[in-house]
C-alpha positions in Angstrom: 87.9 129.8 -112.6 85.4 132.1 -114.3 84.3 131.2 -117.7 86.0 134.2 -119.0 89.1 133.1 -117.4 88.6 129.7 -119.2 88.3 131.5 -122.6 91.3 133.7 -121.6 93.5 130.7 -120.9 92.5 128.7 -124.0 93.4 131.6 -126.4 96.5 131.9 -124.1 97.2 128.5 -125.2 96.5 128.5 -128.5 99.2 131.6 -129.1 101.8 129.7 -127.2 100.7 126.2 -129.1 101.3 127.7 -132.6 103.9 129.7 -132.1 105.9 126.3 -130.5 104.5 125.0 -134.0 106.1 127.1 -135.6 109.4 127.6 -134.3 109.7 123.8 -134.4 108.8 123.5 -137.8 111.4 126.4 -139.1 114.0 124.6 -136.8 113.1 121.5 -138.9 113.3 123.1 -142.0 117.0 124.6 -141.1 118.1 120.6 -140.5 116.4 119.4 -143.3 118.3 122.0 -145.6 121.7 121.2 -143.7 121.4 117.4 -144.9 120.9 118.9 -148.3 116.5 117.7 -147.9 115.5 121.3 -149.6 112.1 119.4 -150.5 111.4 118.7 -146.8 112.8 122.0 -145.7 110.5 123.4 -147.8 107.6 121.6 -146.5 108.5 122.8 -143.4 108.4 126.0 -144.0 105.1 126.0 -145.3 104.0 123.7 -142.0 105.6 126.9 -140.2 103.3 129.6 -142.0 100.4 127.9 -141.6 100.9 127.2 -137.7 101.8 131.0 -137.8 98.6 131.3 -139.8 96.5 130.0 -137.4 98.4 132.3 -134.1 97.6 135.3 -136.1 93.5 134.3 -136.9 93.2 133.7 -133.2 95.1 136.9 -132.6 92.6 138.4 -134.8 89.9 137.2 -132.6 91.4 138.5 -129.6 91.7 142.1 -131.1 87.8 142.0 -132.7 86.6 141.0 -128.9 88.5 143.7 -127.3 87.6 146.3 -130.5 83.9 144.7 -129.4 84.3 146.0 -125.7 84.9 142.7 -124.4 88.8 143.5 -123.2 90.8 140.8 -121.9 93.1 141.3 -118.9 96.3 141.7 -119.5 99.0 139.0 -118.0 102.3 137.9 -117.6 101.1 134.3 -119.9 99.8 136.6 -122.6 102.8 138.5 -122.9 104.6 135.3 -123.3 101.8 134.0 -126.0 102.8 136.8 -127.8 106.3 137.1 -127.5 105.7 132.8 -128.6 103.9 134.1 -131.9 106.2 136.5 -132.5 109.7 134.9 -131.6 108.3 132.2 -134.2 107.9 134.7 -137.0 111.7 135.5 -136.3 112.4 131.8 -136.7 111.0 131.4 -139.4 112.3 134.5 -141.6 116.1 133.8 -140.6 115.2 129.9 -141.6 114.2 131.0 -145.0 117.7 133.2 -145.0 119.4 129.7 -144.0 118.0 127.4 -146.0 118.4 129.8 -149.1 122.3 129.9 -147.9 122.5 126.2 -147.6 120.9 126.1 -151.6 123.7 128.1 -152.5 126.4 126.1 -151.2 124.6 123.1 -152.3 
């Protein structure tokens, strides 16, 4: 494996890694609520932005490279890092809709 297929699978990873983060964690925070733990659902949350946080610095990085001329070829595991990162911000927004449900009925 080239060294710039290395670096292209460890960025890969890092998507997929923090978006997995941060589905978990809203998932987490949606249980919590349900048992009426708003503290820890919160918590949770937060642990959920900052895993999403981190997806978006490293997509950052990705883009800067490619805006640099150093473009990265373009894969079915990217698309799937990507679709991770995003899929996760879904998570997390309708877990913040549930938890705010479960407050109410609380």
């Amino acid at each position: 494996m080239s060294e710039n297929n290395s670096q292209s699978m460890e960025i890969i990873m890092q998507l997929i890694m923090h978006g997995g983060d941060a589905k978990s964690s809203a998932m987490e925070a949606i249980q919590a609520a349900k048992k009426g733990d708003f503290s820890l659902a919160e918590d949770k949350l937060e642990h959920s932005q900052e895993a999403i946080n981190e997806g978006h610095r490293v997509q950052t990085e990705l883009l800067s490279k490619e805006a640099e001329g150093n473009e990265m070829d373009l894969n079915l595991l990217m698309v799937h890092a990507q679709d991770q990162l995003m899929s996760a911000m879904t998570y997390r927004d309708l877990a913040m809709e549930i938890i705010e449900i479960y407050n109410r009925i609380d």
